[in-house]
Structures are given as structure tokens and as C-alpha cells.
ChimeraX commands (.cxc) that place a marker at each C-alpha (Angstrom):
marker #1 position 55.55,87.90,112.05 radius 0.5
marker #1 position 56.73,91.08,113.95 radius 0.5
marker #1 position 59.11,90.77,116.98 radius 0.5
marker #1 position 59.12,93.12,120.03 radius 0.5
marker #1 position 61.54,93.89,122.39 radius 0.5
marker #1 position 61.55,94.03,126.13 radius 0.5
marker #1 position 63.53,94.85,129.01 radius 0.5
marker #1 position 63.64,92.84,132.07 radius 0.5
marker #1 position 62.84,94.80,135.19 radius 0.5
marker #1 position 64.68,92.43,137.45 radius 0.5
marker #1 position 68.01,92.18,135.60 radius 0.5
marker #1 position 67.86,94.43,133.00 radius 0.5
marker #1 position 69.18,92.55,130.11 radius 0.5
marker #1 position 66.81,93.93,126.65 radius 0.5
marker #1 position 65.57,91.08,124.51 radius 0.5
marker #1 position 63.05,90.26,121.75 radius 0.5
marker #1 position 59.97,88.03,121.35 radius 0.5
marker #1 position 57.28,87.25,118.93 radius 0.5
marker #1 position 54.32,88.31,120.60 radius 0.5
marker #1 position 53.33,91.71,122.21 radius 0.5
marker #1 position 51.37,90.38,125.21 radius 0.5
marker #1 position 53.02,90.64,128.50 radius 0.5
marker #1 position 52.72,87.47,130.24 radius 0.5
marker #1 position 53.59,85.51,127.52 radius 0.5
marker #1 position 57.41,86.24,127.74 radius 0.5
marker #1 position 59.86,85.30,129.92 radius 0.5
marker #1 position 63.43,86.48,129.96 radius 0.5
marker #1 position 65.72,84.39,129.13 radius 0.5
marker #1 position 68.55,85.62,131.18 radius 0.5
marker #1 position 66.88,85.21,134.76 radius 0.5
marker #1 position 63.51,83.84,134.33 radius 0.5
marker #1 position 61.66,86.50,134.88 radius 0.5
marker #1 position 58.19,87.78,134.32 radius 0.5
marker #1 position 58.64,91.13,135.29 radius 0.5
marker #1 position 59.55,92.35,131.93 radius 0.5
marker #1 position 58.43,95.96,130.33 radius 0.5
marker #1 position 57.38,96.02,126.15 radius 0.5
marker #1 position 59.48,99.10,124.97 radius 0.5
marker #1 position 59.19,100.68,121.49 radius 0.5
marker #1 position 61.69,98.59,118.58 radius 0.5
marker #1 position 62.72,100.68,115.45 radius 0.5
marker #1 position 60.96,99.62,112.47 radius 0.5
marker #1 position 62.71,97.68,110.10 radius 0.5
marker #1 position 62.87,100.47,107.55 radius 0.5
marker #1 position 64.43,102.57,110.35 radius 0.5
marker #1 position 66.92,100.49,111.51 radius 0.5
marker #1 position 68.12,99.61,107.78 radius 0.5
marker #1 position 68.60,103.82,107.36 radius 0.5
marker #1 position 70.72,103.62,110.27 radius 0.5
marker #1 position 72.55,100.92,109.13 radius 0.5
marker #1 position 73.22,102.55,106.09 radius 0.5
marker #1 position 74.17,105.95,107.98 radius 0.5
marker #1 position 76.62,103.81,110.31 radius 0.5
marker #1 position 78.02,102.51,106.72 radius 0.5
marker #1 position 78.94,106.06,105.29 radius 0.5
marker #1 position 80.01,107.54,108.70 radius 0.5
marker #1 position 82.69,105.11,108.92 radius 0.5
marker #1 position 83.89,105.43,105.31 radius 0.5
marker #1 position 84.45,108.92,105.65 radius 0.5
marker link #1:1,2 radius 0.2
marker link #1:2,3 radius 0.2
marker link #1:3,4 radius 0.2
marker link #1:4,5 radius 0.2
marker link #1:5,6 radius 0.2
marker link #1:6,7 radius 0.2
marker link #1:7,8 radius 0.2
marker link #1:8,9 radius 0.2
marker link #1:9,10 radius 0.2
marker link #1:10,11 radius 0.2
marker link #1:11,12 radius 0.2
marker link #1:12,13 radius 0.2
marker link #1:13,14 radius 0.2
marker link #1:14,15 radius 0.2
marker link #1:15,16 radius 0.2
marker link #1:16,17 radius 0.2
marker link #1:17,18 radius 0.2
marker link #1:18,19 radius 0.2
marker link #1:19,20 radius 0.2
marker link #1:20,21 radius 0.2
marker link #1:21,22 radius 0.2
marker link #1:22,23 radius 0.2
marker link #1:23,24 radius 0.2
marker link #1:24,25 radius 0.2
marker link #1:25,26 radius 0.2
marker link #1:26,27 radius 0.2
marker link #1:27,28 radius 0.2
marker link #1:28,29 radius 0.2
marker link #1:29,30 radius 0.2
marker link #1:30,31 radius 0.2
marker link #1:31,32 radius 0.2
marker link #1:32,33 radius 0.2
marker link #1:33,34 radius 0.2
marker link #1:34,35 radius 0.2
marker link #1:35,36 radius 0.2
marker link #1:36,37 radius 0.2
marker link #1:37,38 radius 0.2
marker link #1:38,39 radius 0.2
marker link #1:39,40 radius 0.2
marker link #1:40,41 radius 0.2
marker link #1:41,42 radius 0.2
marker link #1:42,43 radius 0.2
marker link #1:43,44 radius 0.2
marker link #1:44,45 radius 0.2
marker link #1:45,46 radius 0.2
marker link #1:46,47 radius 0.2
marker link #1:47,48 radius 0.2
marker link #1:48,49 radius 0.2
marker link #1:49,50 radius 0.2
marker link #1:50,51 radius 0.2
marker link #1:51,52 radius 0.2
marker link #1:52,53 radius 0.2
marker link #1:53,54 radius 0.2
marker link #1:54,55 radius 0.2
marker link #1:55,56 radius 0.2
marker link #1:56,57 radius 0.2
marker link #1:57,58 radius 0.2
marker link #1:58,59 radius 0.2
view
């Protein structure tokens, strides 16, 4: 199942959930529901930055 992430507009803390819609999450630093869906890397991405991060610091 993919997970999104979201940023609360009331406290800003970023977080992720399971589903995509809305007004199903809540955040689960302050309770909120005024929350925002923002774009996540895709798996694939995030592992090629991973990997980037791994030879950047071995250098």
C-alpha cells in the first residue's frame, strides 16, 4: 500500500499516512485537520539518493 505525506497547516510538522484523501488524516502532533497532501519521492527516487548520500560521504 502506498503512503503519502502531508504537512500540517496549523503546526507545520510533515508526516505520512496511508491514504490520499484529505479528511481522513489527522496530524498527529496537534490534532489537526487542516493538513495539505504534498508530493513524496518515489521509492526508486529516494533509494538513488540514498545511494548518492552513500558515495558523497565516502569521498
Amino acid at each position: 500500500m502506498p503512503d503519502y505525506e502531508f504537512v500540517c497547516q496549523e503546526c507545520g510538522r510533515t508526516f505520512r499516512g496511508l491514504t490520499s484523501h484529505i479528511g481522513d488524516e489527522m496530524c498527529p502532533a496537534c490534532g489537526g485537520f487542516d493538513i495539505e497532501l504534498v508530493p513524496a519521492p518515489s521509492r526508486e527516487s529516494a533509494q538513488a539518493d540514498d545511494r548518492q548520500d552513500t558515495r558523497d560521504t565516502e569521498n
